[in-house]
C-alpha positions as CSV (number, residue, x, y, z in Angstrom):
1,X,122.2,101.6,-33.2
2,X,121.8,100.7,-29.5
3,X,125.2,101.5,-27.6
4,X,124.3,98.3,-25.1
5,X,125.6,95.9,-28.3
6,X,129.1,95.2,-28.5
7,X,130.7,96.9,-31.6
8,X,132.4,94.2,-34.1
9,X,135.9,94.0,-34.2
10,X,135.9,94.9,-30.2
11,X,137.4,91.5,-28.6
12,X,139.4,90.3,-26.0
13,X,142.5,91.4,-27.9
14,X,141.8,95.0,-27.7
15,X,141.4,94.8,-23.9
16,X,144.2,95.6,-21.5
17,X,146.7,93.3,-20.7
18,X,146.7,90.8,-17.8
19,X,149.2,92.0,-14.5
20,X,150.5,88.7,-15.2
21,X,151.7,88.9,-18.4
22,X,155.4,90.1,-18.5
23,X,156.0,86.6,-16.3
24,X,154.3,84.3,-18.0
25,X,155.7,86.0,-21.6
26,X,159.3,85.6,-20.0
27,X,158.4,81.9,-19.2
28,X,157.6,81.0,-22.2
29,X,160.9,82.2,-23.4
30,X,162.5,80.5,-21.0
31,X,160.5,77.5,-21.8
32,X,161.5,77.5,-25.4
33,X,165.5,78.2,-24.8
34,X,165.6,75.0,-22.3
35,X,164.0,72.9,-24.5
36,X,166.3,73.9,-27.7
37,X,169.3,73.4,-25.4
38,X,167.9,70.1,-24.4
39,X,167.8,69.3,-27.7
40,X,171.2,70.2,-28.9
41,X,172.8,68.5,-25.8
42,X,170.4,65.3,-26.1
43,X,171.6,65.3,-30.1
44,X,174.8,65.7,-29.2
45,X,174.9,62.7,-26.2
46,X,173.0,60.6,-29.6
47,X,175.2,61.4,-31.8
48,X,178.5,60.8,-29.4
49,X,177.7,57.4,-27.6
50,X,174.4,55.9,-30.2
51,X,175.9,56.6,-33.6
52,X,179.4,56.2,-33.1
């Protein structure tokens, strides 16, 4: 086997992690909070002044 070829099952996911990625992870979490509590205020401005 020549040790030049890359070994299956040896991707990008087994390399180390980008500096960048505690940030972007946290704004992604952020992302995802703001947009649930834009929905649940945005449902809730629907249901009080549409429905009603």
């Amino acid at each position: 086997m020549d040790l030049d070829q890359e070994q299956p099952g040896k991707g990008s996911l087994a390399e180390k992690a980008e500096p960048w990625e505690s940030w972007e992870t946290a704004l992604v979490w952020w992302s995802i909070g703001v947009g649930l509590a834009g929905l649940i205020v945005l449902g809730w401005l629907v249901d009080r002044f549409i429905l009603t």
